[in-house]
MIGU-651456 format. One record per residue (C-alpha): x, y, z; residue in three letters. Coordinates in steps of 0.02 Angstrom, whole numbers, padded with zeros to 5 digits, always signed. Layout:
BEGIN
XYZALA/...
END
This chain:
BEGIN
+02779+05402+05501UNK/+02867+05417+05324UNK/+03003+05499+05414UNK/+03024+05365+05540UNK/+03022+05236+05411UNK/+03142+05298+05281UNK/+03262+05355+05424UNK/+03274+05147+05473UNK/+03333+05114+05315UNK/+03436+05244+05291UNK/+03543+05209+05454UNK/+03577+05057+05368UNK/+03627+05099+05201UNK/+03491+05022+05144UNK/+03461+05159+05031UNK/+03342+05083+04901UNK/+03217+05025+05027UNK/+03236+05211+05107UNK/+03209+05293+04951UNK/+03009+05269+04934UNK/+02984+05308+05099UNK/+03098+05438+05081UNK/+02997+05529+04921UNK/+02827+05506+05032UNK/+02905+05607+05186UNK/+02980+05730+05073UNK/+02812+05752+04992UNK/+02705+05774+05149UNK/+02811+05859+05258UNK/+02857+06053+05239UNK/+03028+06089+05208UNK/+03054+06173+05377UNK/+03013+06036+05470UNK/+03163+05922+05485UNK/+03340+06007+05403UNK/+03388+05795+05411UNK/+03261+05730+05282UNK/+03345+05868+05179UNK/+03513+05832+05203UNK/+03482+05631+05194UNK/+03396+05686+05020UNK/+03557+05756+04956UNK/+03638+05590+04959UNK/+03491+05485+04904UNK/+03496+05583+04767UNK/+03674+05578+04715UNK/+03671+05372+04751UNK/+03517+05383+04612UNK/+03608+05489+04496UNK/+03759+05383+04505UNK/+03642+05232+04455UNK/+03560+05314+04314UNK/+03701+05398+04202UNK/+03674+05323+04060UNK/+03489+05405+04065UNK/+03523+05575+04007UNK/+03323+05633+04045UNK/+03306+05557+04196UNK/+03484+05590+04262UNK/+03451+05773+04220UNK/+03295+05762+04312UNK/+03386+05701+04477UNK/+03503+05843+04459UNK/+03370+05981+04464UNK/+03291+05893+04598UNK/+03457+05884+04699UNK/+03488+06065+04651UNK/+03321+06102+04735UNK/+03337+06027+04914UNK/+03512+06121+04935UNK/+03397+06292+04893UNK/+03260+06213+05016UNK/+03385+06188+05160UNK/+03463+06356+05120UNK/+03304+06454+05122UNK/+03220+06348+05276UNK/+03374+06342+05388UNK/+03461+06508+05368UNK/+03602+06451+05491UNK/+03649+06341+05371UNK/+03619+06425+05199UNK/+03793+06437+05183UNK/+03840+06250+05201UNK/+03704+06220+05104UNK/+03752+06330+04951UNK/+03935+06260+04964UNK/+03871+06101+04965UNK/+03751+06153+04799UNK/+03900+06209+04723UNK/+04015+06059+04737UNK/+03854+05965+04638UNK/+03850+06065+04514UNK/+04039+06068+04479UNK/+04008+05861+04480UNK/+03843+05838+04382UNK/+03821+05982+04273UNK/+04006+05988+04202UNK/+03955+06005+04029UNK/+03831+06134+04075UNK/+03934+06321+04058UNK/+03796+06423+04077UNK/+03695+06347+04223UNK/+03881+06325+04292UNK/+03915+06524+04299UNK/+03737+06566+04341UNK/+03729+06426+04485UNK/+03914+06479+04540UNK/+03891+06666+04546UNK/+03734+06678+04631UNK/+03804+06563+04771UNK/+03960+06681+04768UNK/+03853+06828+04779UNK/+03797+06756+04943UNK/+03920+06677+05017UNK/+04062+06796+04947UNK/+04231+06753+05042UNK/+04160+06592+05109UNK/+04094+06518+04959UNK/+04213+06357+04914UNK/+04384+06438+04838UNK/+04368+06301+04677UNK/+04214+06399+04629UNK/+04312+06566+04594UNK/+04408+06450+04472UNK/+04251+06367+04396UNK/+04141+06506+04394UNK/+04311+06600+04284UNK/+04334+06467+04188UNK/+04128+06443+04152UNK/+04149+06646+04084UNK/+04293+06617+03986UNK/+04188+06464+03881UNK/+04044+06577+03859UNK/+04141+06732+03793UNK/+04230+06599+03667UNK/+04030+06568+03618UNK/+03987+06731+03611UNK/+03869+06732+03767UNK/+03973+06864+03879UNK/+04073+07013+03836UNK/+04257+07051+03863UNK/+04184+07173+04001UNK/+04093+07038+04088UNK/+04232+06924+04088UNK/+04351+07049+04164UNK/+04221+07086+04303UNK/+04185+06935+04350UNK/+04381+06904+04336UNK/+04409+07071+04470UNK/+04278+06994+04573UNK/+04343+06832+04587UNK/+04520+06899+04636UNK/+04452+07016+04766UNK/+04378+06859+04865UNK/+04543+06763+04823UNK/+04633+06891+04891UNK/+04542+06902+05064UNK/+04583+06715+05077UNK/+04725+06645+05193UNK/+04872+06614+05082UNK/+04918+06401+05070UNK/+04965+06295+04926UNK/+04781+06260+04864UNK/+04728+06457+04871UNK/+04875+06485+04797UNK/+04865+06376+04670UNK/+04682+06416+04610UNK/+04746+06577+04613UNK/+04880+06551+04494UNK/+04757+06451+04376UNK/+04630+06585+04368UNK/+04775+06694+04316UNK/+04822+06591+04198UNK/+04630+06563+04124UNK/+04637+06773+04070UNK/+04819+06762+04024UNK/+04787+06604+03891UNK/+04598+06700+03867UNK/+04562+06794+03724UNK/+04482+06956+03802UNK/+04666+06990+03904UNK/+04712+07138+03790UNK/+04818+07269+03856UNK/+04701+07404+03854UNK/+04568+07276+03936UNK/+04700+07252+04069UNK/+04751+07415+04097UNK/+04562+07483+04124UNK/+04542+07340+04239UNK/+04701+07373+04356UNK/+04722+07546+04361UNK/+04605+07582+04466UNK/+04643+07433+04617UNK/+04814+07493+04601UNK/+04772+07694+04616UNK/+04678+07615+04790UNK/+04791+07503+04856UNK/+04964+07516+04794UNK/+05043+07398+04940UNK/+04923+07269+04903UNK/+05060+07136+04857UNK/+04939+07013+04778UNK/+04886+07151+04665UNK/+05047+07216+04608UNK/+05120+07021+04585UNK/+04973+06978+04472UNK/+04968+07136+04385UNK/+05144+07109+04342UNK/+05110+06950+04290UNK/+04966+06976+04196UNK/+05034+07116+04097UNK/+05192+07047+04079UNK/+05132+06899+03988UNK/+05026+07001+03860UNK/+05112+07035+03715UNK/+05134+07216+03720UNK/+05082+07266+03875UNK/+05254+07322+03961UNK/+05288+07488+03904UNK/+05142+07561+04007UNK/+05150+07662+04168UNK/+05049+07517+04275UNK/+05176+07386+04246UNK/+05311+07500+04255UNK/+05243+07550+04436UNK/+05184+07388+04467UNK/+05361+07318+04467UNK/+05442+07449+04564UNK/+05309+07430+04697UNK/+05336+07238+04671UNK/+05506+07251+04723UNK/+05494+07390+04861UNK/+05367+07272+04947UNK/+05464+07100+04943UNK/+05620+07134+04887UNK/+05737+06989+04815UNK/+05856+06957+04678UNK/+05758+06906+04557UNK/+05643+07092+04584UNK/+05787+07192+04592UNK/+05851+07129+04418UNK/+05660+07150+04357UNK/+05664+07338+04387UNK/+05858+07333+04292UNK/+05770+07279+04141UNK/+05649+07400+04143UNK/+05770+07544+04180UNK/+05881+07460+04062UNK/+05747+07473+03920UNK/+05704+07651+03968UNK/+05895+07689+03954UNK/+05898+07749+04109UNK/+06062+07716+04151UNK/+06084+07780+04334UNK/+05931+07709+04402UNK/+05971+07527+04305UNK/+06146+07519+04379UNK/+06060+07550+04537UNK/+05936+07401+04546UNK/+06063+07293+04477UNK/+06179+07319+04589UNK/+06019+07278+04711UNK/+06001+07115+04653UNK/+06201+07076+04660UNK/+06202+07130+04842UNK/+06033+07013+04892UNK/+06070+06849+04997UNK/+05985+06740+04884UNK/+06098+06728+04738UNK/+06266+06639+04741UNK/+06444+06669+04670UNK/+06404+06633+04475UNK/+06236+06700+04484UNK/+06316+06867+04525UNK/+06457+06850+04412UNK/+06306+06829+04275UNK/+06233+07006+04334UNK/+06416+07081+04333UNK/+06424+07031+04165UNK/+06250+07094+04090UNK/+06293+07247+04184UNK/+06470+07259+04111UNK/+06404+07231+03935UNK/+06255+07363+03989UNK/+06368+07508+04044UNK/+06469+07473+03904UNK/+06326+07512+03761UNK/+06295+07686+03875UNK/+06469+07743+03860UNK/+06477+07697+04027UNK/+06650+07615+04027UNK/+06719+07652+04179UNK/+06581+07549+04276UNK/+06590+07434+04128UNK/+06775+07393+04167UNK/+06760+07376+04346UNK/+06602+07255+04323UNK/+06697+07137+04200UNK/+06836+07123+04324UNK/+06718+07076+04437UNK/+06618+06958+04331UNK/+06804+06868+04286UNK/+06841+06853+04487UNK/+06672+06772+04515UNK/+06689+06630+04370UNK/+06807+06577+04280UNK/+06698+06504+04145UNK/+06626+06689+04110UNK/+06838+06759+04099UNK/+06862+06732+03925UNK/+06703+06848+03877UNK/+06735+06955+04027UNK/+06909+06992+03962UNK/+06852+07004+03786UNK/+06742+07137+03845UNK/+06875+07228+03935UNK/+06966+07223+03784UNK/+06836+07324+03659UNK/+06814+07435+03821UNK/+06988+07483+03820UNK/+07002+07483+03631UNK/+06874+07612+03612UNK/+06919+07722+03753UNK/+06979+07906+03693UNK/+07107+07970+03807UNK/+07169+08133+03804UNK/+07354+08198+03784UNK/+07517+08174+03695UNK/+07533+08038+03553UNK/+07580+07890+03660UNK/+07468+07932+03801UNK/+07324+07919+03671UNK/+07373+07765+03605UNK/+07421+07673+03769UNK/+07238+07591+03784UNK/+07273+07496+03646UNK/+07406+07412+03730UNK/+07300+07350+03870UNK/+07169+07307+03751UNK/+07273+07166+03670UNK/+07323+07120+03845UNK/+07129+07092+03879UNK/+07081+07004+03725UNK/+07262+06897+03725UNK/+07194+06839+03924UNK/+07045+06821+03839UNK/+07072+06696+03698UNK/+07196+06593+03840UNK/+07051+06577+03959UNK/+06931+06522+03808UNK/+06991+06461+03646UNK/+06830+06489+03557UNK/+06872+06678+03554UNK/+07020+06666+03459UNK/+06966+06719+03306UNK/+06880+06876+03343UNK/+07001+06897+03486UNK/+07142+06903+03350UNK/+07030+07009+03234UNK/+07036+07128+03370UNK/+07225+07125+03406UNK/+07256+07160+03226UNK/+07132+07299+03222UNK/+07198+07379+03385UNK/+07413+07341+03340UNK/+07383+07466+03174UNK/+07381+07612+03319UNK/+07519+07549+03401UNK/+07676+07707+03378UNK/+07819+07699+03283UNK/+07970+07619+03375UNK/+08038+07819+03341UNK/+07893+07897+03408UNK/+07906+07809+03566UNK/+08090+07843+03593UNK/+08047+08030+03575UNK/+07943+08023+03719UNK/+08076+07897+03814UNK/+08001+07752+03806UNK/+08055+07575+03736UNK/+08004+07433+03670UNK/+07947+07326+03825UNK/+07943+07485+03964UNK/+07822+07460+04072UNK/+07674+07583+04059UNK/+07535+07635+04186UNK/+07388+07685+04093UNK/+07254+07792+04177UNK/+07108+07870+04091UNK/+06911+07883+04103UNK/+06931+07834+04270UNK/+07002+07669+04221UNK/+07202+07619+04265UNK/+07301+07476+04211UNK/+07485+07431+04208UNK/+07539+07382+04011UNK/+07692+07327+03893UNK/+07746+07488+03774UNK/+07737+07394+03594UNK/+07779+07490+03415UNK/+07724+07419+03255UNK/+07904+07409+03222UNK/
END
């Protein structure tokens, strides 16, 4: 009868009138005996809760109710236990906001159930809930992290679109910003999912960027693997010049060269972009002795830009004015020669170098031979000179400092 009554009503929004008849059918009836006077309960409640906020007792009240009818329909219509937990969990992400604890107790028990299915937001909200209560003391950095690895696991068997992707990111975010992401936290956490599945590329992305943006927590074997696999697995530009740094910083020269010369050669970067890289990489090789590869990167920095010339041929200058090459007394000082051709091209292409440009040239014209020295070996003033040495070559002007 009650159920007949309140359901009149209820067709037509006539919710007040529905509620009393509502409350009797609800009270009479057992819970397995219409899933619909369940469901319909859900909303009565919510329309009552929205009428009584200002009642903190009685709006609280409401709320537990609510809370119970989504358990009732979950335990009395098992086909439905997961709609009816999602649905639980939605509620108490609306009503119970300022509630942490009953938040991550509500949130991971309907997890535990409904695992991969459960609502994505709740992986964020049940995160966020354990980040609060570690602030408060409540749960350790241990909990935190677990219920951080579980999370991610179920995030990670989810199809990959804008709002996954996104809760992902913020959940990320939550342990980056979080107190309890300490590098040793981190490591203990990762090193294990890695160890099982390397060519997960969810993992290695977030363990990148986890570890990468803890202070610290880069000069470790994970991230260091990590970013290789990174790369190996979806290779770009940006990757490729990842892995540089790290070889870079290692001072592992071969193996840097190589990945930047990776990223130089990937379709995604343009003209300048690459003329940037040729120009780290110049600078790079350089520091390593490596002056050879340094020269021939320069050039190539100066073809690709002509705003990047100037310190491209400033470069070349120091390159050449530090170069030792072997032989008689004007074949040694020959690179000095090309040196103030460099930084002379340099200061023309950008004025702003002049004056260490010219600090240079009067540094490297001290070495320059005497007019008499030169003539011993038959050359002149203004002879054209091919210098080749390191495995460098250039065409120069003989000059004497006289």
């Amino acid at each position: 009868k009650y159920l007949s009554y309140y359901k009149e009503y209820y067709k037509q929004k006539n919710y007040d009138d529905a509620l009393p008849n509502w409350r009797k059918a609800f009270k009479l009836c057992p819970p397995s005996a219409n899933q619909t006077m369940l469901i319909d309960g859900t909303t009565l409640m919510r329309q009552l809760i929205s009428k009584n906020k200002a009642n903190a007792v009685y709006k609280d009240a409401l709320v537990d109710t609510l809370m119970t009818i989504h358990d009732l329909r979950a335990q009395n219509f098992p086909k439905y236990a997961e709609t009816a937990l999602n649905n639980k969990g939605l509620d108490m992400i609306n009503y119970m906001q300022d509630e942490p604890k009953a938040i991550y107790d509500g949130l991971k028990e309907i997890i535990s159930v409904n695992k991969e299915k459960a609502r994505p937001q709740f992986f964020l909200f049940l995160f966020n809930a354990a980040c609060s209560l570690y602030e408060s003391g409540v749960l350790t950095s241990e909990d935190v992290l677990n219920d951080f690895s579980v999370s991610m696991s179920y995030m990670e068997k989810l199809p990959a679109n804008e709002t996954n992707d996104k809760i992902r990111t913020d959940i990320e975010n939550l342990l980056a910003t979080s107190n309890v992401a300490n590098c040793d936290n981190l490591i203990a956490l990762f090193q294990p999912r890695f160890e099982a599945t390397p060519d997960d590329l969810a993992l290695v992305t977030n363990i990148v960027k986890l570890l990468g943006s803890t202070e610290g927590c880069t000069d470790n074997d994970l991230f260091f693997n990590a970013a290789n696999k990174m790369h190996e697995l979806d290779p770009s530009s940006s990757s490729a010049y990842f892995v540089y740094k790290l070889y870079a910083g290692r001072g592992e020269v071969d193996n840097a060269v190589k990945y930047m010369e990776e990223a130089i050669a990937a379709e995604d970067t343009d003209a300048a972009q690459d003329a940037q890289y040729y120009f780290e990489l110049a600078t790079f090789c350089y520091k390593n002795s490596s002056n050879a590869k340094a020269f021939e990167c320069a050039i190539k920095a100066a073809e690709l830009d002509s705003a990047l010339a100037g310190k491209s041929y400033m470069l070349i200058g120091s390159i050449w004015g530090s170069q030792v090459c072997p032989g008689n007394e004007i074949e040694k000082r020959a690179p000095y020669w090309v040196a103030v051709d460099y930084l002379v091209k340099a200061k023309n292409a950008d004025p702003t170098l002049a004056e260490e440009a010219d600090r240079l040239i009067a540094q490297y014209s001290q070495y320059y031979p005497q007019t008499a020295e030169a003539f011993m070996y038959n050359y002149n003033k203004g002879d054209s000179y091919t210098v080749s040495c390191g495995g460098m070559r250039a065409v120069t002007t003989v000059r004497t400092q006289d």
